[in-house]
TORVOPA-463181 format. One record per atom (N, C-alpha, C): residue number from 0; residue in one letter; atom name; x, y, z. Coordinates in Angstrom, 3 decimals. Example, Ala and Ser with C-alpha at 12.3 -4.5 7.8 and 13.67 -1.06 7.14 Angstrom:
<recs>
REC   pos   code   site          u          v          w
REC     0      A      N     13.190     -5.690      7.800
REC     0      A     CA     12.300     -4.500      7.800
REC     0      A      C     13.200     -3.300      7.800
REC     1      S      N     12.850     -2.250      7.080
REC     1      S     CA     13.670     -1.060      7.140
REC     1      S      C     12.900      0.030      7.870
</recs>
This chain:
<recs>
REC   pos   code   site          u          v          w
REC     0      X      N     99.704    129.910     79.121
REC     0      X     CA    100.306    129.860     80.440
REC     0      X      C    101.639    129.133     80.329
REC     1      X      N    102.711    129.779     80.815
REC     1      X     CA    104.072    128.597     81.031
REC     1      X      C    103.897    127.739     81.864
REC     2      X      N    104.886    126.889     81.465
REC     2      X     CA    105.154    125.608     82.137
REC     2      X      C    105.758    125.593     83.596
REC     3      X      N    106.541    127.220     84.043
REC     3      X     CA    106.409    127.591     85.440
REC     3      X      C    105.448    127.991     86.262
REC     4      X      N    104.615    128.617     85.844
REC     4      X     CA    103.176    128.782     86.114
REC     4      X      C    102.061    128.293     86.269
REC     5      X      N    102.222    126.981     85.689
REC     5      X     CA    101.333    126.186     85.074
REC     5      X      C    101.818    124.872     86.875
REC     6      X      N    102.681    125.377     86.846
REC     6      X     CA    103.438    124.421     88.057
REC     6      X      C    102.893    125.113     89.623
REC     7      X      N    103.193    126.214     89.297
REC     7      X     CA    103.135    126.756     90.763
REC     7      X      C    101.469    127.048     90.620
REC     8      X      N    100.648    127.145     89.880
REC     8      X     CA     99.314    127.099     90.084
REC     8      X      C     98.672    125.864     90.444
REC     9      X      N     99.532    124.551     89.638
REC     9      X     CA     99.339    122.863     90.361
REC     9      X      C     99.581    123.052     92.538
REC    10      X      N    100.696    123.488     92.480
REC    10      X     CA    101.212    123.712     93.675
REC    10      X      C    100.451    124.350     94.816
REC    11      X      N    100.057    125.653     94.114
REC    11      X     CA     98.992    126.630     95.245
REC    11      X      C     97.786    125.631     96.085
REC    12      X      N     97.220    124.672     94.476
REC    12      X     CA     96.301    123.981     94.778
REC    12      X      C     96.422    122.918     95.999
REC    13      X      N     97.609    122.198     95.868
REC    13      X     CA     98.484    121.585     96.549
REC    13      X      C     98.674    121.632     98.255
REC    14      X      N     98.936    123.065     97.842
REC    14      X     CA     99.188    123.789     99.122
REC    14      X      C     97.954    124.073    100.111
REC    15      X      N     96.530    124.041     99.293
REC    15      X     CA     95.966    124.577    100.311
REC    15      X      C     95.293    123.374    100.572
REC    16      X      N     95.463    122.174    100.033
REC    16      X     CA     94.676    121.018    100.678
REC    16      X      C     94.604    120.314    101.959
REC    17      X      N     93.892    119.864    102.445
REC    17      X     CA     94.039    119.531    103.695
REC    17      X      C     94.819    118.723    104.280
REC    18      X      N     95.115    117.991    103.502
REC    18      X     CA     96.574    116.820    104.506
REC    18      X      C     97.846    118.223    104.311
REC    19      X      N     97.897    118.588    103.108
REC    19      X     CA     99.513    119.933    103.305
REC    19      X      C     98.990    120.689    104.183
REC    20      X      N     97.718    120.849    104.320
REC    20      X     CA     97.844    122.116    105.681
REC    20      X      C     97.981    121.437    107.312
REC    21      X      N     97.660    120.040    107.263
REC    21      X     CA     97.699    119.256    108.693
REC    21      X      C     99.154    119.224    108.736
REC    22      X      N     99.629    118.999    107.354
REC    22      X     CA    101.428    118.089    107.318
REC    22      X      C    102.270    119.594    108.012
REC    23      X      N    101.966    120.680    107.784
REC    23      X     CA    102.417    121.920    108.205
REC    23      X      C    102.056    122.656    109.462
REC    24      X      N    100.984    122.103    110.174
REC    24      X     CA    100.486    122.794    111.621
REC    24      X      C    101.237    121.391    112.247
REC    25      X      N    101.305    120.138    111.422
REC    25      X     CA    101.962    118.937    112.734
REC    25      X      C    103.982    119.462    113.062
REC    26      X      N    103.940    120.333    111.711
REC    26      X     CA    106.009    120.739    111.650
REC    26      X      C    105.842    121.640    112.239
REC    27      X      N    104.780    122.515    112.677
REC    27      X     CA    104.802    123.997    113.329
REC    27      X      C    104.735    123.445    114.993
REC    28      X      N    104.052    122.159    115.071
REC    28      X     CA    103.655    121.517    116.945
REC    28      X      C    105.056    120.795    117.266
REC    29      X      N    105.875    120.587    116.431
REC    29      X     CA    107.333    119.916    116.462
REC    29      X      C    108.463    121.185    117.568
REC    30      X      N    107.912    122.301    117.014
REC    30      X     CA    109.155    123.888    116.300
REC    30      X      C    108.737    124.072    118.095
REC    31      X      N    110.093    123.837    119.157
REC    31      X     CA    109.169    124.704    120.067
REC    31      X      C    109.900    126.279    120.580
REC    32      X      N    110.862    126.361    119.544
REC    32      X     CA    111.780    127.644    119.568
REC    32      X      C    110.818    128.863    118.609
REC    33      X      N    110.203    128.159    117.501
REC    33      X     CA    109.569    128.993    116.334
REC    33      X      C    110.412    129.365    115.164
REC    34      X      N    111.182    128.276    115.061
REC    34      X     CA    111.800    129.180    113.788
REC    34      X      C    111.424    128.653    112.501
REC    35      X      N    109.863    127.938    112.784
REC    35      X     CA    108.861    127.638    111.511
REC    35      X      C    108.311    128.971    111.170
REC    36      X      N    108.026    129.942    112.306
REC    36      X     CA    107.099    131.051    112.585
REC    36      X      C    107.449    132.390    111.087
REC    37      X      N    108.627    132.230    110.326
REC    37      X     CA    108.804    132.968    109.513
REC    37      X      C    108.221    132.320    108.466
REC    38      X      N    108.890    130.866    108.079
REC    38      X     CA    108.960    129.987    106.940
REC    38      X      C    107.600    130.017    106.319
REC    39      X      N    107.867    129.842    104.924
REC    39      X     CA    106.756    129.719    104.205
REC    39      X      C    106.393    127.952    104.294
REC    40      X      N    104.797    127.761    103.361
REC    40      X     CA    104.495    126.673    103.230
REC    40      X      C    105.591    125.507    103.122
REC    41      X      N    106.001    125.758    101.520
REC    41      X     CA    106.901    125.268    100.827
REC    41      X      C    108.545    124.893    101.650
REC    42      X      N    108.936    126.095    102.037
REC    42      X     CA    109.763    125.443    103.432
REC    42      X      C    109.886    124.566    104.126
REC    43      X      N    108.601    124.805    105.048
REC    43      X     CA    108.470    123.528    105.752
REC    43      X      C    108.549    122.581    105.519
REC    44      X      N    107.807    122.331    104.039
REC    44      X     CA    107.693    121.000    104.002
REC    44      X      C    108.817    120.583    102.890
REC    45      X      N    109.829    121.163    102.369
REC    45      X     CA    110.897    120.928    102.009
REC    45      X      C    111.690    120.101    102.351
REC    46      X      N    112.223    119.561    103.759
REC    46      X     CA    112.547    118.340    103.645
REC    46      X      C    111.738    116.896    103.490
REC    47      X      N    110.812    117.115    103.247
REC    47      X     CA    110.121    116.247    103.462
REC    47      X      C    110.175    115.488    101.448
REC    48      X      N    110.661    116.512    100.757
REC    48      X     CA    110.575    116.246     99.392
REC    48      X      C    112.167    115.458     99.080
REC    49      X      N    111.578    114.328     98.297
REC    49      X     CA    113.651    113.816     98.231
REC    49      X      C    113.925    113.144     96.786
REC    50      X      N    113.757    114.053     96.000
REC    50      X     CA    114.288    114.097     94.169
REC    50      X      C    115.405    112.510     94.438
REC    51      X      N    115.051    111.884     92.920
REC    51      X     CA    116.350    110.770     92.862
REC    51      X      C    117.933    111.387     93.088
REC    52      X      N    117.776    112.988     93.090
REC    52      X     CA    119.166    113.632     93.119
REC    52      X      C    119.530    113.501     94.564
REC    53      X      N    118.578    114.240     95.210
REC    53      X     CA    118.948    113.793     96.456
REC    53      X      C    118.982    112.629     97.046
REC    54      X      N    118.132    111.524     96.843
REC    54      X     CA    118.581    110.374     97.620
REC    54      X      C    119.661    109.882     96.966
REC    55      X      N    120.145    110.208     95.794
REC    55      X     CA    121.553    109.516     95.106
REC    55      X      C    122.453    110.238     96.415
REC    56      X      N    122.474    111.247     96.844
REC    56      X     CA    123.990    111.658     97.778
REC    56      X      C    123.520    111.221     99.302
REC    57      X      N    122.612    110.566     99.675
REC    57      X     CA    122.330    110.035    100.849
REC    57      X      C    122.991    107.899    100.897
REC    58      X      N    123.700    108.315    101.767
REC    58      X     CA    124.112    106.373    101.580
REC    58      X      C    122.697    105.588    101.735
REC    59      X      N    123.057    104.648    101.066
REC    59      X     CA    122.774    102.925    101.103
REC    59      X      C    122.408    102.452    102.609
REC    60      X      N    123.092    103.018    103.129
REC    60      X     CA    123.127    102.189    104.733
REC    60      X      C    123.275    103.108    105.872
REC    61      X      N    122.697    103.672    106.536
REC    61      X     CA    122.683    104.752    107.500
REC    61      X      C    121.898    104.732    108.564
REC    62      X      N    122.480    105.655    109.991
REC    62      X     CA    121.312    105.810    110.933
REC    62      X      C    120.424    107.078    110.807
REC    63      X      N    119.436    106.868    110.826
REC    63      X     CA    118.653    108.391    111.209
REC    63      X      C    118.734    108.758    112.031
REC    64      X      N    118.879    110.422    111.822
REC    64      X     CA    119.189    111.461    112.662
REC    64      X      C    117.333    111.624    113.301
REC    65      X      N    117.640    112.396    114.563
REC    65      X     CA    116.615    112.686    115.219
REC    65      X      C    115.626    113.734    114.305
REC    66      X      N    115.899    114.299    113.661
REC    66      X     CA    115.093    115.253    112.617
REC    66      X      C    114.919    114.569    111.755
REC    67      X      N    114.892    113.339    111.188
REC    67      X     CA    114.751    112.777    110.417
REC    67      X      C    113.367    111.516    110.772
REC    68      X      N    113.589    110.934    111.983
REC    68      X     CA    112.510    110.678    112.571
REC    68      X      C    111.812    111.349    113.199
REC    69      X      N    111.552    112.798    113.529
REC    69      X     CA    110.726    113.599    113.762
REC    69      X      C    109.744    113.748    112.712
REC    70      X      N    110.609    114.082    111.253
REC    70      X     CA    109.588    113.743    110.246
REC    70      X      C    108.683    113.088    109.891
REC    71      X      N    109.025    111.576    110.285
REC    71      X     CA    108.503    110.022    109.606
REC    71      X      C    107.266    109.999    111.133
REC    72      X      N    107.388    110.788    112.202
REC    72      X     CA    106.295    110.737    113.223
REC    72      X      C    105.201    111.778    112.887
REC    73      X      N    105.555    113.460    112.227
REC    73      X     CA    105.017    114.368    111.613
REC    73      X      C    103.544    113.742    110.328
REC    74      X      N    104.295    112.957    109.853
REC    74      X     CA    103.887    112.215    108.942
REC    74      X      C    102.531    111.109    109.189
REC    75      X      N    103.309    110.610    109.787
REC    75      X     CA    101.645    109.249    110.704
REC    75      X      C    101.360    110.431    111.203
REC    76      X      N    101.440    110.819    112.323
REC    76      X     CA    100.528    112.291    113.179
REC    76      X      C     99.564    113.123    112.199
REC    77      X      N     99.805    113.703    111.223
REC    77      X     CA     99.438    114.172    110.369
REC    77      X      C     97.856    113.172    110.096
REC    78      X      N     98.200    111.759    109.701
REC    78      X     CA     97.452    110.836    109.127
REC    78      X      C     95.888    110.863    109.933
REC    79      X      N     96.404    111.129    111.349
REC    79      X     CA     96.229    110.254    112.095
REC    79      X      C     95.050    111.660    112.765
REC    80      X      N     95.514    112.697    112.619
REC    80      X     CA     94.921    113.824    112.736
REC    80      X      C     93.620    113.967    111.832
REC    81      X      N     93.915    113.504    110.456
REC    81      X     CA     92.856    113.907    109.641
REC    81      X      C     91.640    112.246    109.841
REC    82      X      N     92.298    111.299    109.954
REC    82      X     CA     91.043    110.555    110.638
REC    82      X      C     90.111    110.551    111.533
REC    83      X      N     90.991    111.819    112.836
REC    83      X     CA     90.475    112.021    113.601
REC    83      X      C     89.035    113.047    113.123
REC    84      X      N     89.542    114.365    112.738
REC    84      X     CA     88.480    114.881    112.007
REC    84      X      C     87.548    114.451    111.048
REC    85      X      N     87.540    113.451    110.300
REC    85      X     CA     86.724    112.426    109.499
REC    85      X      C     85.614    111.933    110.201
REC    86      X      N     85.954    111.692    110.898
REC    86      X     CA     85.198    110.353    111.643
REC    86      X      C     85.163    110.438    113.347
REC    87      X      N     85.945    111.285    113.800
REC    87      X     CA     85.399    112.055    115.227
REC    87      X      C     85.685    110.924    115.897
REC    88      X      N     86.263    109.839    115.699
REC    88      X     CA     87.035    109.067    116.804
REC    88      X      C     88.457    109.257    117.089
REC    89      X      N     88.877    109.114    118.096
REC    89      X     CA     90.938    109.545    118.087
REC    89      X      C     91.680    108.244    117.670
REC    90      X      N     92.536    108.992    116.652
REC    90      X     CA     93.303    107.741    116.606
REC    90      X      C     95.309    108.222    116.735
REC    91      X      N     95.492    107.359    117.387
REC    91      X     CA     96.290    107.038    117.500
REC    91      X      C     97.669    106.374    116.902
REC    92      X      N     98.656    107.385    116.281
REC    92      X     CA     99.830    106.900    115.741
REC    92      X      C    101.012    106.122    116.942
REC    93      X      N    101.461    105.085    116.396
REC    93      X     CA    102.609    104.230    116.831
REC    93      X      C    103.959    104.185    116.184
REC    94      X      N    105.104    104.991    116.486
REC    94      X     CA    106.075    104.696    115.143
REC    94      X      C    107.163    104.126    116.341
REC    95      X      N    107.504    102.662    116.330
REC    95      X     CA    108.867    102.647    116.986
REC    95      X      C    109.718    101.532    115.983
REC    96      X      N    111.239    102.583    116.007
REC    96      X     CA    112.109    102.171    115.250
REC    96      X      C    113.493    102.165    116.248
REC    97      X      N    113.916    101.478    115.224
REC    97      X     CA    115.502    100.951    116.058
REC    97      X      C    116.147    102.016    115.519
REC    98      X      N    117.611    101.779    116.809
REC    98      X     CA    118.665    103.193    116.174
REC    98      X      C    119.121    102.771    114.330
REC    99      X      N    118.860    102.046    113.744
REC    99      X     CA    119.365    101.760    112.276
REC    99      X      C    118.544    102.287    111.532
REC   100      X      N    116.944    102.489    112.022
REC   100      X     CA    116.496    102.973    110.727
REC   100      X      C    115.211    101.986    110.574
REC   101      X      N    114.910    100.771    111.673
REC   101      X     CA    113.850     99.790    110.851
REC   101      X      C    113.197    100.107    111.936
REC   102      X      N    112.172     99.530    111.530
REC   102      X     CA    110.654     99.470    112.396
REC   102      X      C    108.969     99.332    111.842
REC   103      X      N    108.512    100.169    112.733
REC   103      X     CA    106.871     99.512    112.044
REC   103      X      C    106.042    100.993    112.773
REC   104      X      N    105.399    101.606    111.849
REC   104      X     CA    104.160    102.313    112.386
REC   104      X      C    102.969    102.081    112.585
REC   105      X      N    101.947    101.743    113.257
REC   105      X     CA    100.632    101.889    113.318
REC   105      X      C     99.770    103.229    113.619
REC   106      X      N     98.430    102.996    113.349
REC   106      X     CA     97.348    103.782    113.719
REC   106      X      C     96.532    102.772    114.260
REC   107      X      N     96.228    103.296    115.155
REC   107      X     CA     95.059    102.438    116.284
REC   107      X      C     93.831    103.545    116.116
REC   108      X      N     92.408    102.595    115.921
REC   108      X     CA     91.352    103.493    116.058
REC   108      X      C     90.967    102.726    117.295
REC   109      X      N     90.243    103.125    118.348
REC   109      X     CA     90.002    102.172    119.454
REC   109      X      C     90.455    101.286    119.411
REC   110      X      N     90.192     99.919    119.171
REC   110      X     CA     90.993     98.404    119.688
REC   110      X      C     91.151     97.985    117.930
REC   111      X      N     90.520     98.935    116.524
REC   111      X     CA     91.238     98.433    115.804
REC   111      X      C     92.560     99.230    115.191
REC   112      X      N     93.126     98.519    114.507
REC   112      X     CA     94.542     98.717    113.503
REC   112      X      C     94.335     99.112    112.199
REC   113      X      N     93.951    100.553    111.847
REC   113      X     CA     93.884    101.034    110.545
REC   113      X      C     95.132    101.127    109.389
REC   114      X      N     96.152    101.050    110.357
REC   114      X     CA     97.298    101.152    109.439
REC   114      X      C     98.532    100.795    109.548
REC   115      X      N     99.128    100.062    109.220
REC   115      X     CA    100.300     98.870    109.593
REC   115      X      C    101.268     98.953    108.594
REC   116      X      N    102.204     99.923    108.849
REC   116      X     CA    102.957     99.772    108.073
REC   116      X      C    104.624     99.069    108.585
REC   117      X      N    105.552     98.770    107.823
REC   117      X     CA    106.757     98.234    107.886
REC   117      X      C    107.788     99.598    107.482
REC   118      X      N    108.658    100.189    108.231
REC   118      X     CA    109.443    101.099    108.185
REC   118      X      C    110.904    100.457    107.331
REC   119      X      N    111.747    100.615    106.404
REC   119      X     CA    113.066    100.593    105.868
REC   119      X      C    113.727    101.898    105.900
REC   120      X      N    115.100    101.422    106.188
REC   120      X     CA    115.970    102.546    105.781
REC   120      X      C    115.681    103.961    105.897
REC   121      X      N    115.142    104.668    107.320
REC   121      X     CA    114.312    105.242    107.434
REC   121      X      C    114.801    106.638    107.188
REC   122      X      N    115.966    106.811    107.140
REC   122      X     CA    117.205    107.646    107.525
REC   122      X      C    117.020    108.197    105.516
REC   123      X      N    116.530    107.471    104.745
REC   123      X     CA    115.831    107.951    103.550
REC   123      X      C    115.121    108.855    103.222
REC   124      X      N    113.791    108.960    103.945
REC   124      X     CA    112.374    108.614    103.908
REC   124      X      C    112.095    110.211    103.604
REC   125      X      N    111.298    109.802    102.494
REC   125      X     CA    110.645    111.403    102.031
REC   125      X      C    110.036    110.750    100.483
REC   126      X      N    109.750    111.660    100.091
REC   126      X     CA    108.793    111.662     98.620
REC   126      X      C    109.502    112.831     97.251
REC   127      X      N    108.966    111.749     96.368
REC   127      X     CA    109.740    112.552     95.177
REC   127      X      C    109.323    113.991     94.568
REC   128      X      N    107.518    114.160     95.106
REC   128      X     CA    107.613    115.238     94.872
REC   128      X      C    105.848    115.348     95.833
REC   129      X      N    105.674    116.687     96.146
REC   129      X     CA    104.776    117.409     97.226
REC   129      X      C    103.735    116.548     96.459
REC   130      X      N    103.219    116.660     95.581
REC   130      X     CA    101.720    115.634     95.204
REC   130      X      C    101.964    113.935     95.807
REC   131      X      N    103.245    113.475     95.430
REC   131      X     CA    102.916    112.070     95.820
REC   131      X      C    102.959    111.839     97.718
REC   132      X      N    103.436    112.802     98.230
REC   132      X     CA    103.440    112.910     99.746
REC   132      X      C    101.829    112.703    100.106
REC   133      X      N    101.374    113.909     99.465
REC   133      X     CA     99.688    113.824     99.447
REC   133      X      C     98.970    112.561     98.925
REC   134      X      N     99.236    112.569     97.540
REC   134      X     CA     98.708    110.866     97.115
REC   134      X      C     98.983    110.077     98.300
REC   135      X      N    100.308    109.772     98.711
REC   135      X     CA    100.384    108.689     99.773
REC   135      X      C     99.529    108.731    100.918
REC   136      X      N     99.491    110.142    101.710
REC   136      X     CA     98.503    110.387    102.969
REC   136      X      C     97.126    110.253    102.674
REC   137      X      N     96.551    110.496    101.447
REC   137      X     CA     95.136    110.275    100.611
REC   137      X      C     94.924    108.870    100.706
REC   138      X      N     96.005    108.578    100.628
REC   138      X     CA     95.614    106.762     99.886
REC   138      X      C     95.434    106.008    101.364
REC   139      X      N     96.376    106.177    102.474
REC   139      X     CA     96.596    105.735    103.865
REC   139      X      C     94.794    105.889    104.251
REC   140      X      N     94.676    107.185    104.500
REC   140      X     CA     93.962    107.740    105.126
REC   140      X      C     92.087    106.981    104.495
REC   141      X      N     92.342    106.971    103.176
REC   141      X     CA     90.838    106.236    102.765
REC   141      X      C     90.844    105.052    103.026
REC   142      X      N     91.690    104.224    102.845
REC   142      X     CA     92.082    102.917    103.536
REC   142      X      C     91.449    102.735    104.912
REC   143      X      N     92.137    103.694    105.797
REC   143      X     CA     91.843    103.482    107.471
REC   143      X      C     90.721    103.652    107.288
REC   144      X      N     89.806    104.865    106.678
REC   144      X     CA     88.113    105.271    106.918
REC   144      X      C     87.233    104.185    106.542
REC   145      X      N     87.831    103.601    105.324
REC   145      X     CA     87.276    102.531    104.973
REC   145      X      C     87.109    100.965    105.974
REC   146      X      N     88.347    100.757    106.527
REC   146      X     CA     88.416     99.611    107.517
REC   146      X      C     87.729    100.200    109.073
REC   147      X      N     87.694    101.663    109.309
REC   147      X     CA     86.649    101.974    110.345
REC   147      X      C     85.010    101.833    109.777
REC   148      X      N     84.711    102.227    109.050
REC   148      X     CA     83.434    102.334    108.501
REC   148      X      C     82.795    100.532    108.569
REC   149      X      N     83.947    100.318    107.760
REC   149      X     CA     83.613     98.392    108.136
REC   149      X      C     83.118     97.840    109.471
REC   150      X      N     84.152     98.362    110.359
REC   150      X     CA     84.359     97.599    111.790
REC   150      X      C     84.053     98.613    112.839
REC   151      X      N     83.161     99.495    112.808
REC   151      X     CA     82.750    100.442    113.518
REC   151      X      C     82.875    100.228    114.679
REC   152      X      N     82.270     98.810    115.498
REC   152      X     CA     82.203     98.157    116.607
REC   152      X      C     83.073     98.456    117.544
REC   153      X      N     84.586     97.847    116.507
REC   153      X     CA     85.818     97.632    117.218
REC   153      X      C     86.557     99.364    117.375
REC   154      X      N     86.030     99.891    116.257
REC   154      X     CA     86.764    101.169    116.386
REC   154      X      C     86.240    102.037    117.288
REC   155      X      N     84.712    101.717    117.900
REC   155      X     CA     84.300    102.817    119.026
REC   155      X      C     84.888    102.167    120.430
REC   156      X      N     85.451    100.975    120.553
REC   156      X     CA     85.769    100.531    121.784
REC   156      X      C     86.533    101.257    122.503
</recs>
């Protein structure tokens, strides 16, 4: 098998997993013109991928554009979606950021806080390549199930 093949068969796999298929119905609930409605998988979630090439031609210091934090909300939403299906309680994403780019996201499961993150330079924000997007939402997401499973109490409140 080549080493192109050998890639796009990593990828297919990729593609049909469940956080890439949430990360792609949350960019399709964004679209309210449809001009996701042609795009393939890989499309969509194309900006969301950001090679050291590309963040080398993005500045140091910038504001994010509104499509740019549409993403970084796509993203928790996404998270926040598949906990919901896990575990059949709603949870709730929080992303508020300043016009520069900083801020803080949460996930609220009832009265607890599954996920607390600290936002930088947001006007960045993407992944070096479609697996570590997933690794990252994998890793978030067992985390939160894990701190619900703990604190069940607080999370059915």
């Amino acid at each position: 098998m080549t080493e192109t093949a050998a890639a796009t068969a990593e990828n297919e796999g990729l593609l049909q997993s469940a956080f890439v298929v949430e990360m792609v119905r949350q960019m399709r609930a964004i679209d309210p013109y449809g001009h996701y409605d042609s795009m393939s998988t890989t499309e969509i979630l194309e900006p969301f991928i950001l090679t050291k090439e590309k963040k080398r031609e993005i500045p140091i210091i910038g504001d994010p554009d509104e499509l740019v934090v549409a993403r970084v909300k796509v993203f928790f939403n996404a998270i926040s979606a598949m906990i919901e299906s896990e575990c059949g309680l709603m949870a709730v994403p929080l992303v508020n950021l300043t016009h520069e780019g900083f801020g803080r996201a949460l996930i609220t499961v009832g009265k607890l806080v599954v996920m607390d993150r600290t936002l930088r330079d947001v006007h960045r924000f993407g992944f070096p390549s479609l697996s570590k997007m997933k690794d990252e939402g994998d890793k978030i997401l067992s985390i939160a199930l894990g701190l619900i499973g703990e604190h069940s109490k607080v999370a059915g409140l």
